[in-house]
C-alpha positions, -999 to 999 in steps of 0.1 A, spaced: 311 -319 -207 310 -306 -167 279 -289 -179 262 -314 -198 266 -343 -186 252 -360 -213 279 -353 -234 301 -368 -213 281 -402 -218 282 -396 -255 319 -387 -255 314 -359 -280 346 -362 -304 364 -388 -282 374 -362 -261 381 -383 -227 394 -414 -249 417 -390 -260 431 -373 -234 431 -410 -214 453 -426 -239 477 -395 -244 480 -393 -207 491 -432 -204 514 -428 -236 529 -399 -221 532 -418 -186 547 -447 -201 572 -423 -225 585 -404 -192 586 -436 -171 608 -453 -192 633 -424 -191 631 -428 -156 637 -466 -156 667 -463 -180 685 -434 -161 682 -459 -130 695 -492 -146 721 -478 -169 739 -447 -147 772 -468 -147 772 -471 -182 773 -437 -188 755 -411 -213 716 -418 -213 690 -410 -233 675 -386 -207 714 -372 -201 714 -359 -238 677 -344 -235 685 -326 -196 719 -314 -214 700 -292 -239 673 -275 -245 654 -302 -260 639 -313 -227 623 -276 -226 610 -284 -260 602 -323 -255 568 -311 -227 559 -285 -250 552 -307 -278 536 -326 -254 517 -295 -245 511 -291 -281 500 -324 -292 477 -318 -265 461 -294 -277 459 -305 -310 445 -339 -299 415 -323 -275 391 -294 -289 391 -282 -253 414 -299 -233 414 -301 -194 450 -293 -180 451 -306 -146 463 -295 -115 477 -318 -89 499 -315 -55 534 -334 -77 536 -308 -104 572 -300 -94 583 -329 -83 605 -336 -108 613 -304 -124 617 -288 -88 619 -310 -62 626 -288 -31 606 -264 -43 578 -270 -16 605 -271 12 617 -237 0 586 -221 2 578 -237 36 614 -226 49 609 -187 37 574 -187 49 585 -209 88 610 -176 88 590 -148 80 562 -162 104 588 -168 135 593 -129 129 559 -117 126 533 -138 136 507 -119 121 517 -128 87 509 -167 87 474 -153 82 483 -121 60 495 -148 35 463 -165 39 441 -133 30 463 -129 1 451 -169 -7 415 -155 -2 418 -123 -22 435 -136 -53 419 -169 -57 385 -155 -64 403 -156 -101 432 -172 -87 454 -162 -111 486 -142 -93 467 -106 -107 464 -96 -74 505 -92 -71 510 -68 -100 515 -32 -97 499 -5 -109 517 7 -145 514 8 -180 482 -6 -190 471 -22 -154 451 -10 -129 464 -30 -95 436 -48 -77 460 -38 -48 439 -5 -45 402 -20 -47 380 -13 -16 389 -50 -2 422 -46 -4 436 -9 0 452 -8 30 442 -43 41 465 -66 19 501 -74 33 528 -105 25 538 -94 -9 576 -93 3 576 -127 17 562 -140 -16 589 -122 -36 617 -136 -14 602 -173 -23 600 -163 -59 635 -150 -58 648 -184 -35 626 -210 -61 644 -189 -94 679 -199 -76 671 -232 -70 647 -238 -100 641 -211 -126 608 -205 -137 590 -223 -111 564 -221 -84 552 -235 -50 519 -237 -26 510 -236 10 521 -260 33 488 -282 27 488 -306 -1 482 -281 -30 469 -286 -68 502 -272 -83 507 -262 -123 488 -227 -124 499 -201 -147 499 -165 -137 480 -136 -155 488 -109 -183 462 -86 -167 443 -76 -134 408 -65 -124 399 -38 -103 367 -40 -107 365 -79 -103 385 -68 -67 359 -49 -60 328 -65 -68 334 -100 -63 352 -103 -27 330 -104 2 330 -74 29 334 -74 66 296 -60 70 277 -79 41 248 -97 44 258 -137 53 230 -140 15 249 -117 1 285 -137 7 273 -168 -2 261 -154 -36 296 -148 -41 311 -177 -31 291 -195 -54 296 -173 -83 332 -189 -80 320 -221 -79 320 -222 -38 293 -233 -13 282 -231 21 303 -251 32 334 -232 17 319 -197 34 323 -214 70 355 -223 66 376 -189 78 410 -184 88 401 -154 112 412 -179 137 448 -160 130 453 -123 120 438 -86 129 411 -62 112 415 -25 111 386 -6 133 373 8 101 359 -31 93 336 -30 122 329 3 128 293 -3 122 286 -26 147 296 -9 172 279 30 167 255 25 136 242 -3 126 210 -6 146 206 34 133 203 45 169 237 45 180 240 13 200 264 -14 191 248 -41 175 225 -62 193 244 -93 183 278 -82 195 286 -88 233 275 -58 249 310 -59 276 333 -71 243 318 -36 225 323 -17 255 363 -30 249 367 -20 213 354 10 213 383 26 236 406 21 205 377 23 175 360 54 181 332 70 162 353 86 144 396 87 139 415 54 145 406 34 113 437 20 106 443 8 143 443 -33 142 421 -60 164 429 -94 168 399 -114 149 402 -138 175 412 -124 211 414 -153 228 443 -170 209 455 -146 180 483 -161 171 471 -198 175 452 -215 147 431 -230 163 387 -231 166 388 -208 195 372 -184 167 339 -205 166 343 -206 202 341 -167 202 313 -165 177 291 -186 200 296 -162 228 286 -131 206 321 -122 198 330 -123 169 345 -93 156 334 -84 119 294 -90 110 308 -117 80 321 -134 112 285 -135 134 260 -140 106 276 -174 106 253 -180 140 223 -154 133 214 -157 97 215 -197 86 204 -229 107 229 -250 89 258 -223 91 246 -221 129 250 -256 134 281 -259 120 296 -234 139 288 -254 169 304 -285 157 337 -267 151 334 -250 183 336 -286 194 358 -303 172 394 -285 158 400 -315 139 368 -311 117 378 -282 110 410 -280 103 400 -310 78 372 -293 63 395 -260 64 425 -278 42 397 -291 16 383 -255 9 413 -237 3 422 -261 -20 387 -260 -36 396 -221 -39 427 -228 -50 416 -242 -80 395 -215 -89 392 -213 -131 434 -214 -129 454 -203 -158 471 -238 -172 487 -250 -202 497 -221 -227 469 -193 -212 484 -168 -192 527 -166 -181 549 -178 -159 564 -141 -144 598 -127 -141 585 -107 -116 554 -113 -95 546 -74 -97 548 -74 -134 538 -87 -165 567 -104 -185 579 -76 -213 
């Protein structure tokens, strides 16, 4: 019905009636648990003390889940920020506590964790974390991420802290975050390697696809190179080759070249790391608009932003200007890419192991 909309003013099968009515019934079930737990504690044993004491409470939401299913032709699971409230309730807390930690001992990996965000969620579906074994091919060793992806440890030590406190659960990102997504039984390379966007395409090129995942322009100006670093092998271009005559790029500050190319020679040094934004790398902040305006932003992704669209360019400016319309704008399209075609109801598995597909 997203795609013809005239079926959603028909209401093909009764599909939203449906789904409104089981919602409510289900709200109304659950809520009156809730109610009687509250009013009757003193008098002892509860309903919802006989269903948390077994396994029944397991199998109470997956009927639920079921009946679901067999109610809709095509139902819509749906994501929302409270998923865990109630079967997890510190689970957010834990992941911000693990995450406040590994940050305060390595600054750089506030925005590691957020190219991880980027990388995966074009699919968004955890595929990016497995390993290479058995039947899989990692995405791990596409050309976006070999050698650029970092974090995976910090997000193992929150998996491992959530299982303590809550087995089989998950958490977001410190912004609001749709939760309920299921993780993957498979990974794809070549999805890695065709679908993220490089540091030297063309800003036409990105935008195609960002909007192959159901992303706009809006989406593509939202960057977290405010924080983090990009090896010398990134940018390498701009600097010796891109004009074909040997001369840095003409859009690239001239002095700022001059700069990187002590550490990023022609050749040797790819792996050695540059702060993306070089006025305040480890501060999220807009000062990376700010750079872009004076020629210096460091990848070609980062200054076609200015050079190559008049409402990109303007943007920019605005940002430049204002942090807190960006940081608004910022929160709203990771959470857009967040909810990417996720993996919900009974499609996909909830891992033992991030690395690994459930035997």
């Amino acid at each position: 019905m997203e795609f013809v909309p005239i079926l959603r003013w028909m209401d093909y099968g009764g599909f939203e009636k449906k789904l409104k009515s089981l919602s409510k019934r289900t709200d109304e079930f659950l809520q009156a648990l809730i109610d009687e737990q509250r009013h009757k504690e003193e008098e002892g044993s509860t309903m919802i003390d006989h269903m948390l004491s077994s396994l029944v409470f397991s199998w109470f939401f997956l009927f639920v889940l079921l009946l679901l299913f067999a109610s809709l032709a095509r139902p819509k699971v749906i994501l929302y920020p409270q998923f865990y409230d109630h079967s997890c309730p510190k689970a957010q807390e834990i992941v911000r506590s693990v995450l406040a930690k590994a940050v305060a001992k390595e600054a750089r990996m506030a925005a590691l964790i957020l190219r991880l965000h980027f990388h995966d969620c074009f699919g968004c579906d955890a595929s990016l974390l497995l390993d290479i074994g058995g039947s899989i091919v990692s995405e791990k060793g596409s050309n976006p991420s070999r050698n650029s992806i970092r974090g995976f440890e910090v997000l193992d030590e929150i998996k491992s802290a959530l299982d303590k406190e809550c087995p089989c659960t998950r958490g977001g990102p410190s912004w609001e975050v749709l939760l309920g997504r299921r993780d993957s039984r498979s990974a794809s390379l070549s999805g890695s390697n065709n679908n993220l966007p490089a540091p030297n395409n063309t800003f036409q090129t990105i935008l195609t696809k960002f909007k192959r995942q159901g992303l706009d322009i809006v989406d593509l100006r939202n960057r977290s190179h405010t924080i983090g670093n990009a090896r010398c092998t990134s940018f390498r271009q701009r600097l010796y080759k891109l004009s074909g005559n040997g001369q840095p790029d003409y859009t690239l500050d001239q002095s700022y070249a001059a700069q990187l190319k002590i550490r990023c020679p022609k050749s040797g040094g790819d792996q050695n790391l540059f702060f993306l934004d070089y006025v305040s790398p480890t501060k999220f902040d807009n000062y990376y608009y700010k750079n872009i305006l004076a020629s210096k932003g460091l990848l070609s992704s980062d200054q076609v932003l200015l050079t190559k669209n008049e409402g990109s360019r303007e943007m920019v400016k605005k940002y430049a200007e204002n942090s807190q319309l960006f940081f608004e704008q910022f929160a709203k399209s990771r959470v857009k890419m967040g909810n990417i075609s996720p993996l919900t109801g009974s499609r996909g598995e909830i891992r033992k192991n991030c690395r690994k597909v459930n035997s």
